[in-house]
C-alpha positions as CSV (number, residue, x, y, z in Angstrom):
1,X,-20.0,-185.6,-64.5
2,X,-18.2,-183.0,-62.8
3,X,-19.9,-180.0,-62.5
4,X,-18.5,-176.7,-64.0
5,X,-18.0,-174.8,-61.1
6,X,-16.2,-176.9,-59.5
7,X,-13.8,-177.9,-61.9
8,X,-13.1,-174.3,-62.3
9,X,-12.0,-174.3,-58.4
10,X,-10.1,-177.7,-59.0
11,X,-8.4,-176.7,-63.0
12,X,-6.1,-174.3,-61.8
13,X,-5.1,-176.6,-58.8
14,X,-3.7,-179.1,-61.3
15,X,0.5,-179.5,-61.6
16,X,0.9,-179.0,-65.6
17,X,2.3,-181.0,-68.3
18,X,5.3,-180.5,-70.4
19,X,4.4,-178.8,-73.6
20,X,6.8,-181.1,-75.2
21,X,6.6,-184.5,-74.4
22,X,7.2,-187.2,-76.4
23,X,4.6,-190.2,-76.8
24,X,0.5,-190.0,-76.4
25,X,-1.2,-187.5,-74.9
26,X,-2.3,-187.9,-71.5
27,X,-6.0,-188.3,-71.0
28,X,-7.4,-185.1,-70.4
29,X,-7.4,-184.2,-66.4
30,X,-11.2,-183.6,-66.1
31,X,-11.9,-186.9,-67.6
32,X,-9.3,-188.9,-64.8
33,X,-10.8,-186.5,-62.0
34,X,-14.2,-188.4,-63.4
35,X,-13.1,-191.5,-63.3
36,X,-11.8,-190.6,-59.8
37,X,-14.8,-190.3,-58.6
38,X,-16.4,-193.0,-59.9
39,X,-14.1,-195.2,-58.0
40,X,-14.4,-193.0,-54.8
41,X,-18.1,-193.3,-55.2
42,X,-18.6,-197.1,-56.5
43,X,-15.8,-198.8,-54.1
44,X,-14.6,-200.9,-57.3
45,X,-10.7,-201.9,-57.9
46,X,-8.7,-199.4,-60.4
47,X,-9.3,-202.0,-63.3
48,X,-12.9,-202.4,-63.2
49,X,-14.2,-198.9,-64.7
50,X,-15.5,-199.5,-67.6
51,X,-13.5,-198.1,-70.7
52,X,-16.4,-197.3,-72.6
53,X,-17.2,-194.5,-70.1
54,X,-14.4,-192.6,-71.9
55,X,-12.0,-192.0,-68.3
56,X,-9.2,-193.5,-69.4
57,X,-8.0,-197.1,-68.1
58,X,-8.0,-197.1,-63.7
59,X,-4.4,-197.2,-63.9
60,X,-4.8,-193.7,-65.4
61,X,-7.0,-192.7,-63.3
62,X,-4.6,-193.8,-60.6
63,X,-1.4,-192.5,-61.6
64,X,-3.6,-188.9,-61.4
65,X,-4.7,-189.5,-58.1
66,X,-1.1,-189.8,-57.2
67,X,0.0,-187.4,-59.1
68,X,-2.3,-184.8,-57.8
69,X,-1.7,-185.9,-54.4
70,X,2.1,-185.4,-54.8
71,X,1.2,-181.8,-55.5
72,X,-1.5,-181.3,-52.6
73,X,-4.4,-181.1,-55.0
74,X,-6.8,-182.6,-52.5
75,X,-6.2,-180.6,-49.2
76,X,-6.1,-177.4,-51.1
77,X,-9.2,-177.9,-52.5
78,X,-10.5,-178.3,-49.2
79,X,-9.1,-175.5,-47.9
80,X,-10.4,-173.2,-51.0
81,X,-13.9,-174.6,-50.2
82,X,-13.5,-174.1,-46.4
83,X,-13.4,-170.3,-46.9
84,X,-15.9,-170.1,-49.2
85,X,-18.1,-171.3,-46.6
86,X,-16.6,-169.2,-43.9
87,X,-16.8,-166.2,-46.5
88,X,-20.7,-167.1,-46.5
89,X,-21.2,-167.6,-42.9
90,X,-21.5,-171.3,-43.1
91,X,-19.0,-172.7,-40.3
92,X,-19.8,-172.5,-37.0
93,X,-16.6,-171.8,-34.8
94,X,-18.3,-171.6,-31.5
95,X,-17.9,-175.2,-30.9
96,X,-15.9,-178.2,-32.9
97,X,-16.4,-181.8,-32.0
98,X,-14.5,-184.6,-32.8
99,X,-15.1,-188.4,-33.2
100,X,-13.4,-191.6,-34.5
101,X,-15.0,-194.5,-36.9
102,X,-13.1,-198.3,-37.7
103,X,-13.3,-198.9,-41.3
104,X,-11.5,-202.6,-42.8
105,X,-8.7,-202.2,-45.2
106,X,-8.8,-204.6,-46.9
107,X,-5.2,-204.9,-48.4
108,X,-3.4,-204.1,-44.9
109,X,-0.5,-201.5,-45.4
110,X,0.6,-198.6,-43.4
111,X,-1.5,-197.3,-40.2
112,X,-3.4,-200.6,-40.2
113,X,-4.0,-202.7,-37.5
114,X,-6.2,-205.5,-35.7
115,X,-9.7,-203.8,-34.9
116,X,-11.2,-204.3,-31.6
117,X,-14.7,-203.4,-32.3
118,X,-14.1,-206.3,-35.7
119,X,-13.0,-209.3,-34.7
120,X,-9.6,-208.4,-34.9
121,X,-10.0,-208.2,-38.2
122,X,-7.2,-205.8,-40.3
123,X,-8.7,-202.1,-40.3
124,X,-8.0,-198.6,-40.0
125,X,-9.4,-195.5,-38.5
126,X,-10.9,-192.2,-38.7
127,X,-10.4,-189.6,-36.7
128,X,-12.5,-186.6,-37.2
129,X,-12.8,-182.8,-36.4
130,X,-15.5,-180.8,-37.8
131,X,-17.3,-177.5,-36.6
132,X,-20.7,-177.0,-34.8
133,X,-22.5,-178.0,-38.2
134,X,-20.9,-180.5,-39.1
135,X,-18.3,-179.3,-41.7
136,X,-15.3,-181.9,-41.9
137,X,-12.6,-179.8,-41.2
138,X,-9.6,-182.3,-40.6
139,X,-9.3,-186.4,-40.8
140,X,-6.4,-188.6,-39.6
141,X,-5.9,-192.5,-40.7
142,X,-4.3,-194.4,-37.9
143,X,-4.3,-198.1,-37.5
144,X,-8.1,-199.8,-36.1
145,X,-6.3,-200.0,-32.5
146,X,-5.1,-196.4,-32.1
147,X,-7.3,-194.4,-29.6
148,X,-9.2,-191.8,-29.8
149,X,-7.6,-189.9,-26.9
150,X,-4.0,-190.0,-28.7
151,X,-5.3,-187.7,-31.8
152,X,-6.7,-185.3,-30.1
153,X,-4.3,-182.6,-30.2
154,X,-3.4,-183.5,-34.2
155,X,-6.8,-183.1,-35.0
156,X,-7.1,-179.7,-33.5
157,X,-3.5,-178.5,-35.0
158,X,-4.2,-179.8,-38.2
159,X,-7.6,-177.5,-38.5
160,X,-5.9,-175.5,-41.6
161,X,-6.1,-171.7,-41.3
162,X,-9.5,-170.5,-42.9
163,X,-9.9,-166.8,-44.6
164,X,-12.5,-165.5,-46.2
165,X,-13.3,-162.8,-43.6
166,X,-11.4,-159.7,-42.8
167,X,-8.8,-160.1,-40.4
168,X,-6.5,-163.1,-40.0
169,X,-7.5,-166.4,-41.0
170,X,-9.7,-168.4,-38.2
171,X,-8.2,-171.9,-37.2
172,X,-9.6,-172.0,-33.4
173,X,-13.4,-172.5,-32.6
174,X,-13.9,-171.9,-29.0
175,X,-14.6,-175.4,-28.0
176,X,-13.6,-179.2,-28.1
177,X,-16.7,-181.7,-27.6
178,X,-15.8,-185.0,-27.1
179,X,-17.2,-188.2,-25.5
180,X,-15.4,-190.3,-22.7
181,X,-13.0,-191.6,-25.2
182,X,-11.0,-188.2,-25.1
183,X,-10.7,-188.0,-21.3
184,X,-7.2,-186.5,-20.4
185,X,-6.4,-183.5,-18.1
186,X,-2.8,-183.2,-19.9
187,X,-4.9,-182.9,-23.3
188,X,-7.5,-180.6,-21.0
189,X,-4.7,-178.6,-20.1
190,X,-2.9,-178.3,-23.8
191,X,-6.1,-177.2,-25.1
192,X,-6.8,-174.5,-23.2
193,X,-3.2,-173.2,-23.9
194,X,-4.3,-173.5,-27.1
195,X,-7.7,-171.0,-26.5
196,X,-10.3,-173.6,-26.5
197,X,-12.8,-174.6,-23.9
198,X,-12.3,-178.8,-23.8
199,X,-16.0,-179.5,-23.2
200,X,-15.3,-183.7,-22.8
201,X,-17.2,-186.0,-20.5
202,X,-15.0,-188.1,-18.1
203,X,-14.6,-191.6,-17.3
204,X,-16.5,-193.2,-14.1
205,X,-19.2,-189.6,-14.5
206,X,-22.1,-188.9,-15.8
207,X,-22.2,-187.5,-19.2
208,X,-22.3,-183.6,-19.7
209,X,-25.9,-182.6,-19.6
210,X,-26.9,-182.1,-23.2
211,X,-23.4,-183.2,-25.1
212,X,-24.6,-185.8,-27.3
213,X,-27.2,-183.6,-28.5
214,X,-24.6,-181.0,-29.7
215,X,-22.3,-184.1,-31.1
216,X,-24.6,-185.4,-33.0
217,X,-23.7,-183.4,-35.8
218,X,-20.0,-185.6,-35.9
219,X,-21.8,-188.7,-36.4
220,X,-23.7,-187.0,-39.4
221,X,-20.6,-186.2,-40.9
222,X,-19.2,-189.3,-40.8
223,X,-22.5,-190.7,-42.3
224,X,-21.8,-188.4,-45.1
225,X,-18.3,-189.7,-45.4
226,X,-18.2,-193.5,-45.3
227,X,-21.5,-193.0,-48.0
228,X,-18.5,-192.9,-50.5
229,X,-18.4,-196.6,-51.0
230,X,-14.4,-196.0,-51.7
231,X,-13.9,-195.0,-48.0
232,X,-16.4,-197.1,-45.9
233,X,-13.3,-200.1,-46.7
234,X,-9.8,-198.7,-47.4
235,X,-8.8,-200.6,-50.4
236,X,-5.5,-198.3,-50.9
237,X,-2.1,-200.0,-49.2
238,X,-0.7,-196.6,-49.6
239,X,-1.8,-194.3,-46.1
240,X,-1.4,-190.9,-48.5
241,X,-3.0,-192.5,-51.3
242,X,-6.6,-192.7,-49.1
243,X,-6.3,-189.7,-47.1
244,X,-6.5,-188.5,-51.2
245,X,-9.4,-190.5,-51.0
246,X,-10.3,-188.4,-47.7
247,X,-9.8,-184.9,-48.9
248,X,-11.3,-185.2,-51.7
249,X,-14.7,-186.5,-50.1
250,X,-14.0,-183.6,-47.4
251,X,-14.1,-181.4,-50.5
252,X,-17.3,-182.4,-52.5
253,X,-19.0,-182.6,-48.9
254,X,-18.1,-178.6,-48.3
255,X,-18.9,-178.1,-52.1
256,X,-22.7,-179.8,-51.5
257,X,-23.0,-177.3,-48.5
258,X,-21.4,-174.2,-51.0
259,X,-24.4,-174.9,-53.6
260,X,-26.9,-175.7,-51.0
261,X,-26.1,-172.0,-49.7
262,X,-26.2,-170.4,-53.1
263,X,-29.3,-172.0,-54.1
């Protein structure tokens, strides 16, 4: 079920139907946002949800996750829960640390390619930013054989600007942690253009003293992300049609951390 609070953030999010349109009614939108989840949650194809659960066929339930997508449903969401946890005191912008994670996708498509931690096998990749707690704040899907290094400076452009406090929105914590992977002085250099400390072990040192122990967090959140069954393997041939997928899990993780707050 989706709880009432949040489909009060999510309702007014929703692109509107004509009031005049001719054939059935469209399955109501809270009931395709449930079936939604239960394929994000379940990692089943569009046509196996059961009917009698009342969501409307998958290929309903589809054509809404597109739908919604078309009209940014997903990332706004994510942004709307983003500064309800700044407006708590919840992110932590003295540090942001970033990571990447191979996942298989299964039916190939756009930004996949052969894995080399899989056998060469077809996958895809995460790329993720978060903040000193582990609060997903941006993902990019690139193909399995993409590095780490190269997404670097998306990840931290693509941190949306966060309100919720007074004066401007916050986009910039004041550090990058990274392992070995993100070694670059030219991506050194562009992030301190860009006001952050790159705090980044290099290749053929010793790690920073005490980095992984601040990192950790990353790996959490990637835990927390891949334990929606419907992301761990990218079923979706479409790129936008997962990083749906993405947002929304970005989402409902921020939303856990909202109630835990308020609780």
């Amino acid at each position: 079920m989706v709880d009432d609070d949040l489909w009060a953030l999510i309702e007014p999010l929703l692109p509107p139907w004509p009031e005049k349109s001719p054939g059935p009614q469209p399955v109501a939108d809270r009931l395709c946002l449930q079936g939604i989840l239960y394929v994000l949650h379940n990692d089943i194809a569009w046509q196996l949800p059961p009917l009698e659960l009342g969501f409307g066929s998958g290929q309903t339930c589809w054509r809404r996750l597109d739908r919604w997508q078309q009209a940014d449903v997903y990332d706004q969401l994510h942004r709307i829960l983003l500064t309800e946890l700044y407006a708590a005191g919840e992110l932590d912008w003295s540090r942001a640390c970033v990571d990447g994670s191979h996942i298989r996708a299964k039916k190939g498509g756009a930004d996949t390619g052969p894995s080399p931690v899989d056998r060469r096998k077809t996958g895809s990749k995460h790329h993720l930013i978060c903040d000193g707690r582990g609060t997903p704040l941006k993902v990019i899907t690139t193909a399995a054989n993409v590095n780490d290094v190269t997404q670097t400076l998306a990840l931290v452009d693509g941190i949306p600007p966060v309100a919720g406090r007074p004066g401007c929105p916050r986009r910039r914590p004041a550090s990058l942690l990274g392992d070995k992977g993100y070694d670059s002085n030219p991506n050194r250099r562009e992030l301190r253009r860009r006001s952050f400390l790159p705090v980044i072990s290099r290749k053929g040192a010793p790690n920073i003293k005490g980095l992984g122990k601040l990192r950790y967090v990353v790996e959490q959140t990637f835990a927390l992300l891949h334990q929606f069954k419907g992301l761990a393997v990218r079923w979706e041939h479409r790129t936008e049609l997962h990083n749906a997928f993405v947002a929304l899990a970005c989402g409902l993780i921020c939303w856990r951390r909202l109630k835990k707050h308020r609780s």
